[in-house]
C-alpha positions in Angstrom: 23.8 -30.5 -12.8 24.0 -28.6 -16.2 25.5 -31.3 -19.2 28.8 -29.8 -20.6 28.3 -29.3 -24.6 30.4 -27.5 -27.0 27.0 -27.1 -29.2 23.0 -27.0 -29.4 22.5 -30.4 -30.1 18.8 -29.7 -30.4 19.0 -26.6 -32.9 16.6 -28.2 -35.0 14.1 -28.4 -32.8 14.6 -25.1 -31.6 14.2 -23.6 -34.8 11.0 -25.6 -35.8 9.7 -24.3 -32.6 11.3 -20.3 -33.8 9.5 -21.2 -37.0 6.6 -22.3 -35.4 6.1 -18.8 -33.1 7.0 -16.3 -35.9 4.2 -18.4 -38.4 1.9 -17.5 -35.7 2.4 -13.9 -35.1 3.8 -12.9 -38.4 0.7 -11.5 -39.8 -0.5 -9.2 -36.8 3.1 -8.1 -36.3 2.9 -7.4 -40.0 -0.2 -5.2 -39.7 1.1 -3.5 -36.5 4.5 -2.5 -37.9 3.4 -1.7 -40.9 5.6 -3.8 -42.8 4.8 -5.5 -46.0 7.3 -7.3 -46.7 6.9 -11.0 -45.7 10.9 -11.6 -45.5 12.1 -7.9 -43.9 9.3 -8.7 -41.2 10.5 -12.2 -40.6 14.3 -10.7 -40.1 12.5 -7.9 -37.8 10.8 -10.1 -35.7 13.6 -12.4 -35.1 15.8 -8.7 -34.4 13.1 -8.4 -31.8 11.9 -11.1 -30.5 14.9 -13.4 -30.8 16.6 -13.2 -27.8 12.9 -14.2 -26.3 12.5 -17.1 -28.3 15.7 -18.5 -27.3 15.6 -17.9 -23.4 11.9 -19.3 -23.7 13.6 -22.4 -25.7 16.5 -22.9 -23.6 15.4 -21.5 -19.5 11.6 -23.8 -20.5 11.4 -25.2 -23.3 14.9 -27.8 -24.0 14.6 -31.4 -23.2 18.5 -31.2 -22.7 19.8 -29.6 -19.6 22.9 -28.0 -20.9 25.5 -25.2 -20.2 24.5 -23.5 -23.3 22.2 -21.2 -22.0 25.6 -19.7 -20.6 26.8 -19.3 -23.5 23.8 -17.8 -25.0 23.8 -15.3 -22.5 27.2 -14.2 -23.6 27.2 -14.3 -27.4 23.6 -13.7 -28.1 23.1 -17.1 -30.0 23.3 -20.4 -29.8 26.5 -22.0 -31.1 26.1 -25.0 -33.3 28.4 -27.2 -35.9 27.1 -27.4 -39.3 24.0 -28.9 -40.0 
């Protein structure tokens, strides 16, 4: 049974694990999209690849089973409350 949240409560993890993906890649997406621009490639990738990262983060990934991933399938983001 999915746990009923109003928000990620693991958003930091997720986006160390975000961080931890586009480090890894950056450079050969980079050379393959011919972008050189560290930060325009960053905001590309995520344009990209984002949606990825997150269902890989929240269908695999989460320890917290959660009725987020709902909600990520209908806004395109995880919601969250300040950090």
């Amino acid at each position: 049974m999915c746990k009923k949240v109003e928000y990620c409560i693991h958003l930091p993890l997720y986006l160390k694990f975000q961080g931890e993906i586009i480090e890894e890649h950056l450079d050969s997406y980079m050379y393959f999209r011919h972008i050189t621009d560290r930060m325009a490639a960053i905001i590309s990738f995520i344009d990209e690849y984002g949606w990825l990262m997150r269902e890989c983060w929240c269908k695999k990934t989460c320890p917290e089973v959660c009725d987020i991933w709902e909600e990520t399938i209908k806004f395109g983001h995880l919601k969250h409350k300040e950090l």
